[in-house]
N, C-alpha and C positions, 0 to 999 in steps of 0.2 A: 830566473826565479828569485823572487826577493820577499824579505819580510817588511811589513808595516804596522808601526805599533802606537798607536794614538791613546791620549789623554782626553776625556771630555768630562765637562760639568753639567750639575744640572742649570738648568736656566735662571732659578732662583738667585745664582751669582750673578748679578751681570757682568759681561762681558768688557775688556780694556776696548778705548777707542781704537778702533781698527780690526778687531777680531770680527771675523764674521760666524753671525748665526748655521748652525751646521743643521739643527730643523729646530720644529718647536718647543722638542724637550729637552737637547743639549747642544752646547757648544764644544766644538776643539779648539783645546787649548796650548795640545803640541803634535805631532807627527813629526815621524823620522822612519828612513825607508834604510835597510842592510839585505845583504847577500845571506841568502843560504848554507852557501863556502864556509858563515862563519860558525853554522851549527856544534862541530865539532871543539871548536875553540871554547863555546859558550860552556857547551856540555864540561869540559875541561877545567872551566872558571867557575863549573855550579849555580851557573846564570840562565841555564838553555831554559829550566819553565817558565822561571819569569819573564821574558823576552819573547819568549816564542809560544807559552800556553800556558797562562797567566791563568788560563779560566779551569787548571785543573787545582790551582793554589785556593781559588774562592770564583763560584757562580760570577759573583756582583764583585770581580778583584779591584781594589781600590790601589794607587800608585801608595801609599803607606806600605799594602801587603808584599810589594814585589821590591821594595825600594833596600831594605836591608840584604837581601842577596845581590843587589847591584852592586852595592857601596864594599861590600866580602870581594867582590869578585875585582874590581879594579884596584883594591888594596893590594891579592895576591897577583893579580897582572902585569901593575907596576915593581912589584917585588923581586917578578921571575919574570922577566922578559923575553930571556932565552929560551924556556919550559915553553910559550906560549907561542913562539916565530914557528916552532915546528907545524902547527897546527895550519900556518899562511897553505890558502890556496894556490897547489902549483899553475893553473892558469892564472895569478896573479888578481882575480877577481875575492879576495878577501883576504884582510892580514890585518898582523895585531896591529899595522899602524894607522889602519882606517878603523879598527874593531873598537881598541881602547877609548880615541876622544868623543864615539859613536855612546859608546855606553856612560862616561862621563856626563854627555850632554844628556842623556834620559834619566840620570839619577839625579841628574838639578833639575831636570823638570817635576820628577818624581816631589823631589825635598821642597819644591817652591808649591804645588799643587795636593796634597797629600792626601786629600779625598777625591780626585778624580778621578772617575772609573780609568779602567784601561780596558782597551781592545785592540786586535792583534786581526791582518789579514794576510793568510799563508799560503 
Protein backbone atom coordinates (compact mmCIF):
# COMPACT_ATOMS: atom_id res chain seq x y z
CA UNK A 1 0.00 0.00 0.00
CA UNK A 2 1.22 3.38 -0.80
CA UNK A 3 0.43 6.98 -0.75
CA UNK A 4 -0.08 9.48 -3.48
CA UNK A 5 -0.13 13.00 -3.32
CA UNK A 6 -0.70 15.41 -6.26
CA UNK A 7 -0.63 19.06 -6.92
CA UNK A 8 -3.29 20.42 -9.47
CA UNK A 9 -4.21 23.87 -10.97
CA UNK A 10 -7.05 25.33 -12.03
CA UNK A 11 -7.06 25.62 -15.90
CA UNK A 12 -7.14 29.26 -15.97
CA UNK A 13 -2.97 28.73 -15.64
CA UNK A 14 -2.01 27.15 -18.58
CA UNK A 15 -0.25 24.56 -18.57
CA UNK A 16 4.19 24.27 -19.48
CA UNK A 17 4.75 22.58 -22.89
CA UNK A 18 4.34 19.02 -22.20
CA UNK A 19 2.21 18.84 -19.23
CA UNK A 20 -0.77 17.12 -19.88
CA UNK A 21 -4.44 18.17 -19.34
CA UNK A 22 -5.72 15.87 -16.36
CA UNK A 23 -9.56 17.02 -17.34
CA UNK A 24 -11.34 20.21 -18.17
CA UNK A 25 -11.04 21.82 -14.83
CA UNK A 26 -7.52 21.00 -13.70
CA UNK A 27 -4.23 20.04 -14.51
CA UNK A 28 -1.32 18.02 -12.56
CA UNK A 29 1.16 19.66 -11.93
CA UNK A 30 3.21 17.22 -9.60
CA UNK A 31 2.64 13.69 -8.25
CA UNK A 32 4.85 11.49 -6.06
CA UNK A 33 3.94 8.10 -4.70
CA UNK A 34 5.65 6.81 -0.68
CA UNK A 35 5.08 3.84 1.40
CA UNK A 36 2.89 3.56 4.17
CA UNK A 37 6.02 2.26 6.47
CA UNK A 38 6.73 5.86 6.34
CA UNK A 39 3.48 6.88 8.32
CA UNK A 40 5.08 6.60 11.66
CA UNK A 41 8.28 8.62 10.76
CA UNK A 42 5.87 11.41 9.32
CA UNK A 43 3.76 11.32 12.27
CA UNK A 44 7.26 11.62 14.23
CA UNK A 45 8.34 14.67 11.89
CA UNK A 46 4.80 16.52 12.44
CA UNK A 47 4.26 16.06 8.59
CA UNK A 48 1.65 12.90 8.79
CA UNK A 49 -1.47 15.56 8.01
CA UNK A 50 -0.03 17.27 5.61
CA UNK A 51 1.21 14.41 3.54
CA UNK A 52 -1.27 12.07 4.30
CA UNK A 53 -4.84 14.24 5.06
CA UNK A 54 -4.15 17.42 3.94
CA UNK A 55 -8.10 17.83 3.62
CA UNK A 56 -8.41 17.84 7.45
CA UNK A 57 -5.94 21.16 7.44
CA UNK A 58 -8.56 22.88 4.73
CA UNK A 59 -11.67 21.32 2.54
CA UNK A 60 -10.05 23.15 -0.58
CA UNK A 61 -6.01 22.60 1.04
CA UNK A 62 -3.86 24.64 -1.10
CA UNK A 63 0.19 23.42 -1.18
CA UNK A 64 0.86 27.15 0.65
CA UNK A 65 -1.36 25.39 3.58
CA UNK A 66 0.72 22.17 4.00
CA UNK A 67 4.04 23.67 2.76
CA UNK A 68 5.21 25.14 6.21
CA UNK A 69 5.00 21.91 8.16
CA UNK A 70 7.03 20.32 5.32
CA UNK A 71 9.76 22.77 5.30
CA UNK A 72 9.57 22.17 10.03
CA UNK A 73 9.80 18.67 9.31
CA UNK A 74 12.89 18.31 7.01
CA UNK A 75 14.78 21.02 8.97
CA UNK A 76 14.26 18.64 12.14
CA UNK A 77 15.12 15.39 9.86
CA UNK A 78 18.08 16.67 8.67
CA UNK A 79 18.96 17.72 12.32
CA UNK A 80 18.34 14.43 13.99
CA UNK A 81 19.12 11.73 11.61
CA UNK A 82 19.50 9.24 14.09
CA UNK A 83 15.97 10.22 16.04
CA UNK A 84 14.42 9.39 12.56
CA UNK A 85 16.51 5.94 11.16
CA UNK A 86 14.56 4.33 14.12
CA UNK A 87 11.41 4.76 12.63
CA UNK A 88 13.02 2.77 8.87
CA UNK A 89 10.83 0.01 8.13
CA UNK A 90 12.22 -3.36 9.25
CA UNK A 91 11.04 -4.89 5.92
CA UNK A 92 13.27 -2.27 4.39
CA UNK A 93 10.21 -0.91 2.35
CA UNK A 94 10.55 2.80 3.90
CA UNK A 95 13.47 4.71 5.50
CA UNK A 96 14.64 8.05 6.22
CA UNK A 97 16.87 7.75 3.22
CA UNK A 98 14.04 7.33 0.68
CA UNK A 99 11.58 9.47 3.29
CA UNK A 100 13.84 12.63 3.40
CA UNK A 101 14.61 13.53 -0.54
CA UNK A 102 10.70 12.25 -0.96
CA UNK A 103 9.51 15.23 1.16
CA UNK A 104 12.26 17.64 -0.04
CA UNK A 105 10.95 17.10 -3.49
CA UNK A 106 7.15 17.91 -2.42
CA UNK A 107 8.15 21.02 -0.64
CA UNK A 108 9.73 22.50 -3.81
CA UNK A 109 6.89 21.65 -5.47
CA UNK A 110 4.84 22.90 -2.84
CA UNK A 111 7.22 26.43 -2.76
CA UNK A 112 7.16 26.53 -6.81
CA UNK A 113 3.25 26.05 -6.99
CA UNK A 114 1.72 27.63 -4.01
CA UNK A 115 -1.89 27.85 -4.91
CA UNK A 116 -2.32 24.45 -6.18
CA UNK A 117 -4.68 22.41 -4.65
CA UNK A 118 -3.41 19.20 -3.25
CA UNK A 119 -5.04 15.73 -3.22
CA UNK A 120 -4.01 12.68 -1.59
CA UNK A 121 -5.09 8.83 -2.58
CA UNK A 122 -4.67 6.37 0.39
Amino acid sequence: MSLDVYLYSDVSQLPEPGQEWESENYYQLYWANITHNLGKMAKAAGCYVACWRPEEISPDCRASDIRASLTKAIADMEARPEHYTQFNSPNGWGTYENFLPWLKRYEFACRLNPTAKVRVSR
